[in-house]
N, C-alpha and C positions, 0 to 999 in steps of 0.2 A: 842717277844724278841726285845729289843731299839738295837741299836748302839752304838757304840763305840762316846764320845764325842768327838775324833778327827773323825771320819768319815767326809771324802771330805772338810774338813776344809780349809782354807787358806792358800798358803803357808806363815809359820811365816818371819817377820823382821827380818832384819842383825844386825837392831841397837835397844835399847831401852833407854827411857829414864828414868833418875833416879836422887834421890836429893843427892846433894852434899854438904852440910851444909847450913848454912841461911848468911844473907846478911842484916845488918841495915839500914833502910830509915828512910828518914824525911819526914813528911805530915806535909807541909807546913798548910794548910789550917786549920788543926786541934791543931797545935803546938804539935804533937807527936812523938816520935819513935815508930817503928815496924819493924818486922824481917817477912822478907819473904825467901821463899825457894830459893836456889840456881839448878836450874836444868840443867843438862849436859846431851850430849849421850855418850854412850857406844856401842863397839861390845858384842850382843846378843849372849851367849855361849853356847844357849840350839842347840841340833841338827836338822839337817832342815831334816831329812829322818824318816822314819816311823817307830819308837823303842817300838810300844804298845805291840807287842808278840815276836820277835828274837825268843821263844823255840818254839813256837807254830805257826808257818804260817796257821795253818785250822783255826783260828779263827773265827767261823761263826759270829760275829758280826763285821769284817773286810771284808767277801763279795761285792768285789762293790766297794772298795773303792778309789780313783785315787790315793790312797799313797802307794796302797800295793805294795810291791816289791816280784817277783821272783824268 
């Protein structure tokens, strides 16, 4: 029997980062435009507690695990 792929994972980030539209340069060197990504952070909305079973806490592939809760 595997694991659960959250099994003893990491706790996740507060923030992520994400694109926010693009942004035109000039490369000099090339005589070109180009558009590159505009990236920003954000607050991370996913939850930081351990939501893989809520109906089921026996989950034998959650044995073990330091997220399990109580």
């Amino acid at each position: 029997m595997s694991l659960n792929g959250c099994h003893n994972r990491p706790p996740l980030r507060d923030t992520a980062i994400v694109q926010s539209g693009w942004r035109e340069i000039f490369i000099d060197s090339e005589q070109v435009y180009t558009r590159v990504p505009v990236m920003i952070y954000i607050s991370d909305p996913m939850t930081k507690r351990c939501v893989y079973s809520q109906d089921n806490k026996n989950d034998p592939k959650c044995i073990g695990c330091k997220h399990l809760e109580n």
